[in-house]
PyMOL Python script that loads the backbone (N, CA, C, O; Angstrom):
from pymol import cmd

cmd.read_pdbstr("""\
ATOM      1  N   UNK A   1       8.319 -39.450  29.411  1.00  0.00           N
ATOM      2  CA  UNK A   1       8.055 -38.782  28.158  1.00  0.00           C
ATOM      3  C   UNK A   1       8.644 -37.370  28.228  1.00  0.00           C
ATOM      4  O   UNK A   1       8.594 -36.718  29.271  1.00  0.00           O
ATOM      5  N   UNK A   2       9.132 -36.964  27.245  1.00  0.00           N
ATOM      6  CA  UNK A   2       9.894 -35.564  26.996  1.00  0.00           C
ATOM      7  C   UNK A   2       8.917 -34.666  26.537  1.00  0.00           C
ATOM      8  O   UNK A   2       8.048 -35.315  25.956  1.00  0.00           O
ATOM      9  N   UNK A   3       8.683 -33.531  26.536  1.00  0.00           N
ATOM     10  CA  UNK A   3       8.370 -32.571  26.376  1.00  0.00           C
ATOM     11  C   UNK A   3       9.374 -32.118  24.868  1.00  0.00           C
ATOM     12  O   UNK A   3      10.583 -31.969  24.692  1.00  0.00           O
ATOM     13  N   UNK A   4       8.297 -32.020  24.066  1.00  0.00           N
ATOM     14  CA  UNK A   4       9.171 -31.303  22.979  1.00  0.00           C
ATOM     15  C   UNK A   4       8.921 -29.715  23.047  1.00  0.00           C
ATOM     16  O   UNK A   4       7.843 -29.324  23.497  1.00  0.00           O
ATOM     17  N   UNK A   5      10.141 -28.548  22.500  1.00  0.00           N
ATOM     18  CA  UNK A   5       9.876 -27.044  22.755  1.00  0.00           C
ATOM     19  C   UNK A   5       9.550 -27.040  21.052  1.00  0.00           C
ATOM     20  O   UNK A   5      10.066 -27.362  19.982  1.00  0.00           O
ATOM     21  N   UNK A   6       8.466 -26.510  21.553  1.00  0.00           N
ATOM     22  CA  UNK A   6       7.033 -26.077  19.803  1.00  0.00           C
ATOM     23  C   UNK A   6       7.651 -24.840  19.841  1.00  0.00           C
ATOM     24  O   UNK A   6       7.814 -24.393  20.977  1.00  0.00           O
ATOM     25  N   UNK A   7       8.223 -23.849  18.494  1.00  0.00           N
ATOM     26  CA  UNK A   7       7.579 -22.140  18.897  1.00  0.00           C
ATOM     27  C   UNK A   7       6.341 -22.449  19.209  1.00  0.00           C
ATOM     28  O   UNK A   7       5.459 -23.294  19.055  1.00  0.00           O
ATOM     29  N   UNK A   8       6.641 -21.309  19.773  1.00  0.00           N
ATOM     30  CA  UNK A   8       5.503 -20.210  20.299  1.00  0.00           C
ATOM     31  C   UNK A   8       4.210 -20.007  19.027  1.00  0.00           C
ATOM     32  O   UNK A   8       4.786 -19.815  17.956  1.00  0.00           O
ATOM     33  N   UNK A   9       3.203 -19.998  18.908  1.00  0.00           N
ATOM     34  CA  UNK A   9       2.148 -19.367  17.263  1.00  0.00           C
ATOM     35  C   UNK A   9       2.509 -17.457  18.084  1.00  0.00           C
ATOM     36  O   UNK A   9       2.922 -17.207  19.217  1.00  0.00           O
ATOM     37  N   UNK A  10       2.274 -16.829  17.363  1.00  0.00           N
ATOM     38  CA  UNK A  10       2.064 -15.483  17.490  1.00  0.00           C
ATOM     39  C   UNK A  10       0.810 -15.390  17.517  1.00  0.00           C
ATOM     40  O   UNK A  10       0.121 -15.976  16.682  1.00  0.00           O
ATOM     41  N   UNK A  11       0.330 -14.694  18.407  1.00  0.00           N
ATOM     42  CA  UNK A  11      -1.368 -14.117  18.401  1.00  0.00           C
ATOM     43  C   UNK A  11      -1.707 -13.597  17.049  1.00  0.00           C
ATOM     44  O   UNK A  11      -0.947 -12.851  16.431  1.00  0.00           O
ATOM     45  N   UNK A  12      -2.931 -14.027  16.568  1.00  0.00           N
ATOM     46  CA  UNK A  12      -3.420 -12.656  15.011  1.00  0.00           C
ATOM     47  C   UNK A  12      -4.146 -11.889  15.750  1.00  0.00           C
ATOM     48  O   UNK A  12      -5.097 -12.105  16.500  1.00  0.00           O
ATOM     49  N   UNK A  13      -3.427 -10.724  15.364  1.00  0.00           N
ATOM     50  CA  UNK A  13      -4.372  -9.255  15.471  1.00  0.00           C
ATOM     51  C   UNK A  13      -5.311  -9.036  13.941  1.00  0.00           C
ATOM     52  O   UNK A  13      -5.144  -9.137  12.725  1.00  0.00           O
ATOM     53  N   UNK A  14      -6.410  -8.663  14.963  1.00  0.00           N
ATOM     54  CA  UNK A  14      -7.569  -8.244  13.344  1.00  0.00           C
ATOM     55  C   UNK A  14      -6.459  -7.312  12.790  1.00  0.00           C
ATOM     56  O   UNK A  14      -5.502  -6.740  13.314  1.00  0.00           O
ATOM     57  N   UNK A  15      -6.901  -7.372  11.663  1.00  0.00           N
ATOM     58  CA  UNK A  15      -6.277  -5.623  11.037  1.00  0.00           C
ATOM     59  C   UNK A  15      -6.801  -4.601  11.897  1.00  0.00           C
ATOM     60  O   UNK A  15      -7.912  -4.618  12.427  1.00  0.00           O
ATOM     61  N   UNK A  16      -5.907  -3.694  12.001  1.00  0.00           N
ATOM     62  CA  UNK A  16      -6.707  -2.128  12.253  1.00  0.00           C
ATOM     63  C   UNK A  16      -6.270  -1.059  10.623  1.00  0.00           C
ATOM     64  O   UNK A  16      -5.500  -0.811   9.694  1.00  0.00           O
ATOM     65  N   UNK A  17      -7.631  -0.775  11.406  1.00  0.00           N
ATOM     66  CA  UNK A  17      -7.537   0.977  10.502  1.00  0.00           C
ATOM     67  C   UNK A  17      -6.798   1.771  11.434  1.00  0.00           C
ATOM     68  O   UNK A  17      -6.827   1.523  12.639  1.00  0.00           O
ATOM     69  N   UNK A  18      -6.126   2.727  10.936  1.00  0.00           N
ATOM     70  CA  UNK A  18      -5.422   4.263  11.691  1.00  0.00           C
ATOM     71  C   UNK A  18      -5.607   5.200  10.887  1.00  0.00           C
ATOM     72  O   UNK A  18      -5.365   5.247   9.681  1.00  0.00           O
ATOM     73  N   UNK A  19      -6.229   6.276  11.853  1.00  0.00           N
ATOM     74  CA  UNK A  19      -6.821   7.408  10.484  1.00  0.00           C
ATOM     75  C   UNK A  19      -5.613   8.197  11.211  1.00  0.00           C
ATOM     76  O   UNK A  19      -5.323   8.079  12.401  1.00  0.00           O
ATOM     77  N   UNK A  20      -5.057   8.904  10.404  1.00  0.00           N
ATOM     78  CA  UNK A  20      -3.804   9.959  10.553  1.00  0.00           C
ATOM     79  C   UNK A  20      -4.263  11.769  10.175  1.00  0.00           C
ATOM     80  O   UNK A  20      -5.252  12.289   9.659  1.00  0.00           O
ATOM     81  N   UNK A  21      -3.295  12.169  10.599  1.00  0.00           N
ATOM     82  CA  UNK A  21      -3.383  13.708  10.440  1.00  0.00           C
ATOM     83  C   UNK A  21      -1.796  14.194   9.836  1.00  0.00           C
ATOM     84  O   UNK A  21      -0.863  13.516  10.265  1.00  0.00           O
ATOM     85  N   UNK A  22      -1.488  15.202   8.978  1.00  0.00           N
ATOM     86  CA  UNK A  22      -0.807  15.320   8.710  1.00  0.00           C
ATOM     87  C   UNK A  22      -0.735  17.087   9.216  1.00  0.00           C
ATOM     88  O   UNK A  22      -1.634  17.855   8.872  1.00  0.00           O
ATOM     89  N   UNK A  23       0.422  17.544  10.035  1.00  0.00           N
ATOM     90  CA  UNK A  23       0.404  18.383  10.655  1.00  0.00           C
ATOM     91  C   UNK A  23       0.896  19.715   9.637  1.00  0.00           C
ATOM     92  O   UNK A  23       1.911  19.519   8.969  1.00  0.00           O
ATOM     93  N   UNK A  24       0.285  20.897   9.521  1.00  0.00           N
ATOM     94  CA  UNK A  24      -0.012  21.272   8.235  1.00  0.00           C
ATOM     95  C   UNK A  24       1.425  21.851   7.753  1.00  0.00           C
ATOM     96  O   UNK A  24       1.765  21.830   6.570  1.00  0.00           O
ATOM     97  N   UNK A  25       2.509  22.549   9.156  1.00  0.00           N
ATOM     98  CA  UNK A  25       4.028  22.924   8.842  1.00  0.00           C
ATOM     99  C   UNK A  25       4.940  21.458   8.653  1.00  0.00           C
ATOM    100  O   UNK A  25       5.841  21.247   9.465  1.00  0.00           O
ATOM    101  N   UNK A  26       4.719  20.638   7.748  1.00  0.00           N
ATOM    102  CA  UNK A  26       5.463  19.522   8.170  1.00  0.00           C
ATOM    103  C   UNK A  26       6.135  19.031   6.880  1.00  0.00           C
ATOM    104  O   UNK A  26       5.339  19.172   5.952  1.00  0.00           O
ATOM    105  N   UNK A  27       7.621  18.364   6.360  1.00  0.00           N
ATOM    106  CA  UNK A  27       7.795  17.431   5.251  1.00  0.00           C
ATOM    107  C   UNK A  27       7.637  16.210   5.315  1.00  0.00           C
ATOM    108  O   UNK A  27       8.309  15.338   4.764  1.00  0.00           O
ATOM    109  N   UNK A  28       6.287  16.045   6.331  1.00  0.00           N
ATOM    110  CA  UNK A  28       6.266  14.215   6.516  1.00  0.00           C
ATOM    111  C   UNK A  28       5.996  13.780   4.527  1.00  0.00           C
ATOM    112  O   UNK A  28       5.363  14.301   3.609  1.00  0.00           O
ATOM    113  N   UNK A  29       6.588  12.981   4.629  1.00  0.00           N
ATOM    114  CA  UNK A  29       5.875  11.779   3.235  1.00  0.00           C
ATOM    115  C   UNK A  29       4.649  12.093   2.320  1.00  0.00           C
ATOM    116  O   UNK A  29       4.202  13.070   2.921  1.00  0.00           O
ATOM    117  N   UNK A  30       4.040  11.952   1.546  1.00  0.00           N
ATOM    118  CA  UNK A  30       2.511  11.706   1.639  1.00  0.00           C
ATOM    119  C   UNK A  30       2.000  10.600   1.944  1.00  0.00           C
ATOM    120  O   UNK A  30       2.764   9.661   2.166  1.00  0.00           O
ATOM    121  N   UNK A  31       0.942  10.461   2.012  1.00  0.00           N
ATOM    122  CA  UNK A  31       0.397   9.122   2.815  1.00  0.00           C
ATOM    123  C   UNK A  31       0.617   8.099   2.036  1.00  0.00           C
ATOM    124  O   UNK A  31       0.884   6.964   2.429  1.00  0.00           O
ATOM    125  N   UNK A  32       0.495   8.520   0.706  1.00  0.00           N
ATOM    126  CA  UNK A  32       1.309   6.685  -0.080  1.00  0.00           C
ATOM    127  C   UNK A  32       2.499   6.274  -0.038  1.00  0.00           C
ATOM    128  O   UNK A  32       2.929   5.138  -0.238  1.00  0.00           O
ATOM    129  N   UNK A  33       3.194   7.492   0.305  1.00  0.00           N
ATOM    130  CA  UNK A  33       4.355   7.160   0.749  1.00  0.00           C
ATOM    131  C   UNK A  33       4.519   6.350   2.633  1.00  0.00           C
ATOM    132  O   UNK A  33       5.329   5.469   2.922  1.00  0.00           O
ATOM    133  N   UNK A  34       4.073   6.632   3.063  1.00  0.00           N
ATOM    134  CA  UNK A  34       3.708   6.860   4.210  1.00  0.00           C
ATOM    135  C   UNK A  34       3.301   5.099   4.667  1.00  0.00           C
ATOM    136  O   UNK A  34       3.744   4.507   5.651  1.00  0.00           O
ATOM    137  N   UNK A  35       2.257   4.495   3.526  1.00  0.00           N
ATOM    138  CA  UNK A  35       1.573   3.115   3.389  1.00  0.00           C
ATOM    139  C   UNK A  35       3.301   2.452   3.018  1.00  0.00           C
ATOM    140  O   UNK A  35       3.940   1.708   3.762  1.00  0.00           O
ATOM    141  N   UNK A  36       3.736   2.977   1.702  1.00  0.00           N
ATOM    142  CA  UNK A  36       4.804   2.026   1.384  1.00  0.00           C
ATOM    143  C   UNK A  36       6.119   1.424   2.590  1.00  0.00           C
ATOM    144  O   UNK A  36       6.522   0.283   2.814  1.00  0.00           O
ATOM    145  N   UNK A  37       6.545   2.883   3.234  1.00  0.00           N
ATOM    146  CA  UNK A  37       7.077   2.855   4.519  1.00  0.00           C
ATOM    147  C   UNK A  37       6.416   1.863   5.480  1.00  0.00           C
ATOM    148  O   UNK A  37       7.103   0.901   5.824  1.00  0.00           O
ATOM    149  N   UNK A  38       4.954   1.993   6.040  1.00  0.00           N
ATOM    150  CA  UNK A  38       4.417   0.542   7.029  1.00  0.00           C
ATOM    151  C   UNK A  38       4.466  -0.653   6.272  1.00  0.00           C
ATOM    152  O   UNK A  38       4.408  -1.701   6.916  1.00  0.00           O
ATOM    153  N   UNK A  39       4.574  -0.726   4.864  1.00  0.00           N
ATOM    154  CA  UNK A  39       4.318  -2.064   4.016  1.00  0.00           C
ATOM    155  C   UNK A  39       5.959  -2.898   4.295  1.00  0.00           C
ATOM    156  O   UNK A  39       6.071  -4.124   4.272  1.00  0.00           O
ATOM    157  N   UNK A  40       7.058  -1.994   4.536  1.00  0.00           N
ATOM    158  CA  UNK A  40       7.864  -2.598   4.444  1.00  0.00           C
ATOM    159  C   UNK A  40       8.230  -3.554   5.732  1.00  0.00           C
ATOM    160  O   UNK A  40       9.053  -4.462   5.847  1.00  0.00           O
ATOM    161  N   UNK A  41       7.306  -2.994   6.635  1.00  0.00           N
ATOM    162  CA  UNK A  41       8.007  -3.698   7.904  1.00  0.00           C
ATOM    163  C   UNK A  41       7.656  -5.118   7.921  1.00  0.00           C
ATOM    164  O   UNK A  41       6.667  -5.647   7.414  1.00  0.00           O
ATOM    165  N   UNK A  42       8.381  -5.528   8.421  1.00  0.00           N
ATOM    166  CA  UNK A  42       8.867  -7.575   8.674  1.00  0.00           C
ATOM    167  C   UNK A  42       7.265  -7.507   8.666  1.00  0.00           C
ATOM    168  O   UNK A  42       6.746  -7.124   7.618  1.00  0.00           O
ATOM    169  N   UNK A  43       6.372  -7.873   9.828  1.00  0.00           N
ATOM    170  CA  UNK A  43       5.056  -8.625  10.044  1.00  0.00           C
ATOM    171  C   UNK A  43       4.206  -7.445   9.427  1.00  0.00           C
ATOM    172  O   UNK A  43       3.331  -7.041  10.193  1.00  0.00           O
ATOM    173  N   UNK A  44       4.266  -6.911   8.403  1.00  0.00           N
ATOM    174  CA  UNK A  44       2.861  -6.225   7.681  1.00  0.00           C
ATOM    175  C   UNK A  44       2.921  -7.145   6.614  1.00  0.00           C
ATOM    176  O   UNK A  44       3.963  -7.642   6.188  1.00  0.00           O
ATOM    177  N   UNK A  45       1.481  -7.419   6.076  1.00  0.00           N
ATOM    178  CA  UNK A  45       1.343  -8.037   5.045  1.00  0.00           C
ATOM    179  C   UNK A  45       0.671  -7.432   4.003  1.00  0.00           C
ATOM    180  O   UNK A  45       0.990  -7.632   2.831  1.00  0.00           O
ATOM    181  N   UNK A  46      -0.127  -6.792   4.298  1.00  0.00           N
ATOM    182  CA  UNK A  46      -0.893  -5.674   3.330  1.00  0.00           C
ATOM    183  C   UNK A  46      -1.412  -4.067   3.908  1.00  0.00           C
ATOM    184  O   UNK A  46      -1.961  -4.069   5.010  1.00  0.00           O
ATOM    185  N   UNK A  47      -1.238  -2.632   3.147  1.00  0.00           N
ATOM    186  CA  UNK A  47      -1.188  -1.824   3.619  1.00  0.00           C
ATOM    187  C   UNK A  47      -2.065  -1.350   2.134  1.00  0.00           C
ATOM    188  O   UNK A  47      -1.729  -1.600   0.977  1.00  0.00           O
ATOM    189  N   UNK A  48      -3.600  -0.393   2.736  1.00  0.00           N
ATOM    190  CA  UNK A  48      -4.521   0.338   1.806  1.00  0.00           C
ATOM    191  C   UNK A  48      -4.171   1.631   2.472  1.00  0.00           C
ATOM    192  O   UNK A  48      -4.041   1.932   3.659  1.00  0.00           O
ATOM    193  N   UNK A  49      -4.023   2.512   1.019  1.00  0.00           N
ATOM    194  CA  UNK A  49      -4.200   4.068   2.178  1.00  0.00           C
ATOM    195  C   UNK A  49      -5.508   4.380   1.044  1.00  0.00           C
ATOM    196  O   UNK A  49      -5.686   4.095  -0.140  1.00  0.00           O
ATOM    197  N   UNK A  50      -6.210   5.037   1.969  1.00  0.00           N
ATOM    198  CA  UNK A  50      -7.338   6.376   1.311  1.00  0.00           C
ATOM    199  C   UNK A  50      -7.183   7.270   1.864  1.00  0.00           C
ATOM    200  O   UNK A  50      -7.171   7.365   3.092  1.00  0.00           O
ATOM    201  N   UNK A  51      -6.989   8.355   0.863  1.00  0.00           N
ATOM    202  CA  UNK A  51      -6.262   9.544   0.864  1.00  0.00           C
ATOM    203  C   UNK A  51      -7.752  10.017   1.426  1.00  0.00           C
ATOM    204  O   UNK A  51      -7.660  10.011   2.654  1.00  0.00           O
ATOM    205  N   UNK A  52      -8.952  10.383   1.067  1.00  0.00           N
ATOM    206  CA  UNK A  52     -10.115  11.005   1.323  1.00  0.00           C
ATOM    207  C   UNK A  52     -10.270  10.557   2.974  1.00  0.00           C
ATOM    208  O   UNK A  52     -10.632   9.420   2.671  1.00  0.00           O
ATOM    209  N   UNK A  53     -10.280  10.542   3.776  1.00  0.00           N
ATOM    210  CA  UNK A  53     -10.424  10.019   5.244  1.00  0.00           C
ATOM    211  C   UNK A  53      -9.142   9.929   5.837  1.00  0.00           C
ATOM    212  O   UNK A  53      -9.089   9.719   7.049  1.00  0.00           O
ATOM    213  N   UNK A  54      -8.095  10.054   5.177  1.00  0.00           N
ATOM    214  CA  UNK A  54      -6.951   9.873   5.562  1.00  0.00           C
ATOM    215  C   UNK A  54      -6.758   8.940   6.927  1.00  0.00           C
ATOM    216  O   UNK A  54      -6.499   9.104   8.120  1.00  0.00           O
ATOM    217  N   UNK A  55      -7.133   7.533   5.724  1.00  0.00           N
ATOM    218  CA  UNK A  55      -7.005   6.401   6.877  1.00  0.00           C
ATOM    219  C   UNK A  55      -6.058   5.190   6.310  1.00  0.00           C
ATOM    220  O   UNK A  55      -6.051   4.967   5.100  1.00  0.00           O
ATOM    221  N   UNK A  56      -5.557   4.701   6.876  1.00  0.00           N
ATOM    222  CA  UNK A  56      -4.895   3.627   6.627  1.00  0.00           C
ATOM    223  C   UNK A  56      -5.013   2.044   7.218  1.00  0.00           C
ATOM    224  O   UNK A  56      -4.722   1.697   8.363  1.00  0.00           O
ATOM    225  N   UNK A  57      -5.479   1.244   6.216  1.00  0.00           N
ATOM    226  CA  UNK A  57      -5.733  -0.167   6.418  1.00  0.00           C
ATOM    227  C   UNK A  57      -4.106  -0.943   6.979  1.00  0.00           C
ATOM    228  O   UNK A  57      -3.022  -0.694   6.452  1.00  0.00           O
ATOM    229  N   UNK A  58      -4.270  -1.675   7.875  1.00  0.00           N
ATOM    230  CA  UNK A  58      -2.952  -2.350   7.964  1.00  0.00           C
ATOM    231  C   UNK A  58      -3.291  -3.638   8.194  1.00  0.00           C
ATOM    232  O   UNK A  58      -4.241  -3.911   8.928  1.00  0.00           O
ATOM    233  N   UNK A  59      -2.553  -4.569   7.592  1.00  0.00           N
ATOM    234  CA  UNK A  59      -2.656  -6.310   7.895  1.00  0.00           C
ATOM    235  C   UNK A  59      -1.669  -6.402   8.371  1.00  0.00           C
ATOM    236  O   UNK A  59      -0.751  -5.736   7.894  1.00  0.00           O
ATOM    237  N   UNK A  60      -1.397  -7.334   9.610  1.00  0.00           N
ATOM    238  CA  UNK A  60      -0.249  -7.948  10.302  1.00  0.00           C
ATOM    239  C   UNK A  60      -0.144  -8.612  11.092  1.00  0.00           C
ATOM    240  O   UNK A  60      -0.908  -8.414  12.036  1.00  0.00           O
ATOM    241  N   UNK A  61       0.771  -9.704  11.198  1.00  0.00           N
ATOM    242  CA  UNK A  61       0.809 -10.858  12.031  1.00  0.00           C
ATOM    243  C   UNK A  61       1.553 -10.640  13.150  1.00  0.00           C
ATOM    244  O   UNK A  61       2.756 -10.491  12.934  1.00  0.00           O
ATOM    245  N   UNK A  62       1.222 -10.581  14.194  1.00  0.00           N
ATOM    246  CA  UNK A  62       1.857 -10.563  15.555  1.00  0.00           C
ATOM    247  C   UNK A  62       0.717  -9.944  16.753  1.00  0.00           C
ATOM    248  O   UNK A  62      -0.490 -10.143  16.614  1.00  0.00           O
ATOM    249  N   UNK A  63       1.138  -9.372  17.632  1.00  0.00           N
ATOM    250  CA  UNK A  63       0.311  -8.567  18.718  1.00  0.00           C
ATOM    251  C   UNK A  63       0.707  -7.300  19.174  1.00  0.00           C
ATOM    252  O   UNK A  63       1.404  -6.513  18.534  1.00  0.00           O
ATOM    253  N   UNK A  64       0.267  -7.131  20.246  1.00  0.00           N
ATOM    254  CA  UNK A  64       0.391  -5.169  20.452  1.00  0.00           C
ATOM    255  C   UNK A  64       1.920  -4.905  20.395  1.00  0.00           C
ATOM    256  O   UNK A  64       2.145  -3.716  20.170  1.00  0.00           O
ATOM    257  N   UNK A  65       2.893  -5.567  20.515  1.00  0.00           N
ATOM    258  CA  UNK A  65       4.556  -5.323  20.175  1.00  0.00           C
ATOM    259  C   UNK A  65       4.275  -4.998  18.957  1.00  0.00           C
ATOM    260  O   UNK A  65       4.453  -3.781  18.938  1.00  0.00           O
ATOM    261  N   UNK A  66       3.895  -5.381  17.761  1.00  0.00           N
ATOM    262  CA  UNK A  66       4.073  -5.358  16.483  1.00  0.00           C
ATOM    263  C   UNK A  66       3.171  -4.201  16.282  1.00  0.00           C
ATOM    264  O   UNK A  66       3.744  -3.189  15.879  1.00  0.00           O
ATOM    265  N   UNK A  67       1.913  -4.116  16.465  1.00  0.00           N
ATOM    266  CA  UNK A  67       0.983  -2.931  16.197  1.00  0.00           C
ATOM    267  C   UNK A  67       1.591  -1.576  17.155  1.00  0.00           C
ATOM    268  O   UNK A  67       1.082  -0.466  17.000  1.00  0.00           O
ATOM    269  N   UNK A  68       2.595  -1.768  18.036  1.00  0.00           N
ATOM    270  CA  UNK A  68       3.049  -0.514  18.345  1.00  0.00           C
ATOM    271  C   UNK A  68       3.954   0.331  17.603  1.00  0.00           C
ATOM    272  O   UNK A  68       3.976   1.559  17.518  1.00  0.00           O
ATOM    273  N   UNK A  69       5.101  -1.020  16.798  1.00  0.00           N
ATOM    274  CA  UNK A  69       5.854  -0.860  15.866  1.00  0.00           C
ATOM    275  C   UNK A  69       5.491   0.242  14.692  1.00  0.00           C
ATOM    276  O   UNK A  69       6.070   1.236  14.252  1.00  0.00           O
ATOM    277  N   UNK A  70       3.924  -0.598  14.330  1.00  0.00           N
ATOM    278  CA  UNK A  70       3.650   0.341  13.184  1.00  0.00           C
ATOM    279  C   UNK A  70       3.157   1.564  13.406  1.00  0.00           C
ATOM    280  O   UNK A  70       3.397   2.395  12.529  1.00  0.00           O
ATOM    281  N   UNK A  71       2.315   2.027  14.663  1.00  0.00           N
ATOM    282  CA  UNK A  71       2.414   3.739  15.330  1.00  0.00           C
ATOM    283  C   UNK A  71       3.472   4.478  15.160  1.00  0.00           C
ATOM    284  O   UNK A  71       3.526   5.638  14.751  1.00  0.00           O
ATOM    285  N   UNK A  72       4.705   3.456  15.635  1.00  0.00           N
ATOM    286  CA  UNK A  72       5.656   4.341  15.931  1.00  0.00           C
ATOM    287  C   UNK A  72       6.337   4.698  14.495  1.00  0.00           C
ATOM    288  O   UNK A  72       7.234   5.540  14.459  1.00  0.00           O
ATOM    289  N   UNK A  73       5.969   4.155  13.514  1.00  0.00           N
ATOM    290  CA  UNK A  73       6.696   4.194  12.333  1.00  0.00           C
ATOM    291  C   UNK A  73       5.655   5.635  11.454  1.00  0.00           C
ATOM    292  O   UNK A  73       5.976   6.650  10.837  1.00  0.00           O
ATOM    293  N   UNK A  74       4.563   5.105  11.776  1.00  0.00           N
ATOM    294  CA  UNK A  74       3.551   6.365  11.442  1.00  0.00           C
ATOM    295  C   UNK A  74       3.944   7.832  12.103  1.00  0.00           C
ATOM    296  O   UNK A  74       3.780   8.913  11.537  1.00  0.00           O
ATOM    297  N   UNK A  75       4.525   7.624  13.489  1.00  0.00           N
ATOM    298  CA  UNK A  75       4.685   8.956  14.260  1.00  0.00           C
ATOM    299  C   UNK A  75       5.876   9.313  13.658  1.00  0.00           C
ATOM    300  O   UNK A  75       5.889  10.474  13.248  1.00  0.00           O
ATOM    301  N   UNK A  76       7.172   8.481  13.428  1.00  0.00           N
ATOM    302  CA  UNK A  76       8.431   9.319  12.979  1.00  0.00           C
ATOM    303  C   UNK A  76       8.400   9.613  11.922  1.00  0.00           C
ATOM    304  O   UNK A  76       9.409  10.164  11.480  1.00  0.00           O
ATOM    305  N   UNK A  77       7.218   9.387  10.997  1.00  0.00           N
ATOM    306  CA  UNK A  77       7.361   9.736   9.808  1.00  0.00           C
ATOM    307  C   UNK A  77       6.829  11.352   9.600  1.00  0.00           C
ATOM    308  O   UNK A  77       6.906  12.018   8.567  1.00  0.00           O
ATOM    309  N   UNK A  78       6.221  11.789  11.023  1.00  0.00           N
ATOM    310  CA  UNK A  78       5.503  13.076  11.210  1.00  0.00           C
ATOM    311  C   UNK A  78       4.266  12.962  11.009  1.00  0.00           C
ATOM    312  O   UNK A  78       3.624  13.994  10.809  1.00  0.00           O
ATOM    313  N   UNK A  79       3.779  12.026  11.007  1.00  0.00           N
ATOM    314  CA  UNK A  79       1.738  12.249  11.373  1.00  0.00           C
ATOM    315  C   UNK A  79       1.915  11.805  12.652  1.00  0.00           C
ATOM    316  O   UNK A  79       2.753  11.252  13.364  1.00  0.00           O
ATOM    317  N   UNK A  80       0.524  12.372  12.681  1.00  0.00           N
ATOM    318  CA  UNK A  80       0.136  12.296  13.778  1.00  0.00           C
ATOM    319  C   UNK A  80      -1.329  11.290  13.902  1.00  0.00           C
ATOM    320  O   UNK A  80      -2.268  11.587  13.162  1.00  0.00           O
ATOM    321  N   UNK A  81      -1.488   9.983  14.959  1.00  0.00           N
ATOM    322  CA  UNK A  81      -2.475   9.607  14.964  1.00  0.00           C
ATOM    323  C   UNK A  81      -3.285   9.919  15.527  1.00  0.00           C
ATOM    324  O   UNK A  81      -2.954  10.265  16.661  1.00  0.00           O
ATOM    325  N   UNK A  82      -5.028  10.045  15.170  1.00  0.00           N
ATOM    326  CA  UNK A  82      -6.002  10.918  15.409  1.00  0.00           C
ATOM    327  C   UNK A  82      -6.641   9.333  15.838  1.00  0.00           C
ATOM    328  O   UNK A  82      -7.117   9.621  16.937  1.00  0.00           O
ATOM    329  N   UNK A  83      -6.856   8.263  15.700  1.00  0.00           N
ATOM    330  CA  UNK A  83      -7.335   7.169  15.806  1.00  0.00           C
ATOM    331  C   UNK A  83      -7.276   5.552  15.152  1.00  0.00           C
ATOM    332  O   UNK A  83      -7.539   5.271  13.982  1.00  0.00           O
ATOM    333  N   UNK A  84      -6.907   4.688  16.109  1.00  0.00           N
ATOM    334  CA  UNK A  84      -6.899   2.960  15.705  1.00  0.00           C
ATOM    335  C   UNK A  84      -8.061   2.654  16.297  1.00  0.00           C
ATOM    336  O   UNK A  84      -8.751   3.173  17.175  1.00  0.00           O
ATOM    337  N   UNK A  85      -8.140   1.510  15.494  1.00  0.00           N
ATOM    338  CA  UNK A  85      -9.378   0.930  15.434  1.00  0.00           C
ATOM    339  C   UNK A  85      -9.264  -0.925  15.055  1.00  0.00           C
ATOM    340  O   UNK A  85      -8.213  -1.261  14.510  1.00  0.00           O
ATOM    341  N   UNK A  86      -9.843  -1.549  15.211  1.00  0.00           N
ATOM    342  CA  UNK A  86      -9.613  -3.363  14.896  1.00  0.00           C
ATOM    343  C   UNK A  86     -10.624  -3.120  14.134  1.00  0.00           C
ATOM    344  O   UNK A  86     -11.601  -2.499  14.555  1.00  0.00           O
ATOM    345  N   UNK A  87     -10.510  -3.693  12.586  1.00  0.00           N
ATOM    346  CA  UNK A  87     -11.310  -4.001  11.593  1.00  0.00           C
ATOM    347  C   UNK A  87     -11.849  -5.266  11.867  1.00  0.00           C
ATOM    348  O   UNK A  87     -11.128  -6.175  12.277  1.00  0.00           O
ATOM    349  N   UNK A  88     -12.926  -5.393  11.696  1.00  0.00           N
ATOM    350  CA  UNK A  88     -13.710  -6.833  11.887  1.00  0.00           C
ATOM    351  C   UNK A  88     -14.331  -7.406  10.683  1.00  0.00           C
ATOM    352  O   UNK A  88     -15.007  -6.973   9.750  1.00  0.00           O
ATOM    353  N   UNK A  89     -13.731  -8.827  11.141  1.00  0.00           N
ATOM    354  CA  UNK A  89     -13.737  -9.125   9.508  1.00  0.00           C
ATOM    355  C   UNK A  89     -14.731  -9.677   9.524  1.00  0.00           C
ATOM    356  O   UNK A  89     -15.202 -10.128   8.480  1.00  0.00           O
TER     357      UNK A  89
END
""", "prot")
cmd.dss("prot")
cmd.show_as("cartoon", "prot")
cmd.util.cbc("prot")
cmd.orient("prot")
């Protein structure tokens, strides 16, 4: 008997929250801008910002490769993250 090659499933990561800081000498984005920028990437599926807590909801399919992706997209945009977190659903 042969072995058939399946992909791989990708792990689901819960959503996380990331509450951000916006460093006060800076032209980062504003944060809706900021959501639209993480919304675009390949494995995000849904992106909430609230401006009052300055936190950001992220949905996405993959694992810590992919959730590093979206840090790093948060950091070049000039915030700074103050804290992630796994939303539990």
């Amino acid at each position: 008997m042969r072995l058939q090659n399946y992909p791989r499933r990708r792990k689901a990561v819960p959503d996380i929250l990331v509450w951000v800081t916006k460093p006060e000498e800076s032209d980062a984005p504003s944060l809706k801008d900021l959501g639209d920028e993480v919304g675009r990437l390949d494995h995000v599926s849904e992106v909430e910002v609230r401006t009052e807590g300055s936190v950001m909801s992220v949905s996405f399919e993959g694992d810590e490769a992919e959730q590093q992706e979206i840090e790093l997209t948060i950091r070049r945009a000039g915030y700074e993250i103050f804290k992630v977190s796994h939303r539990e659903s």
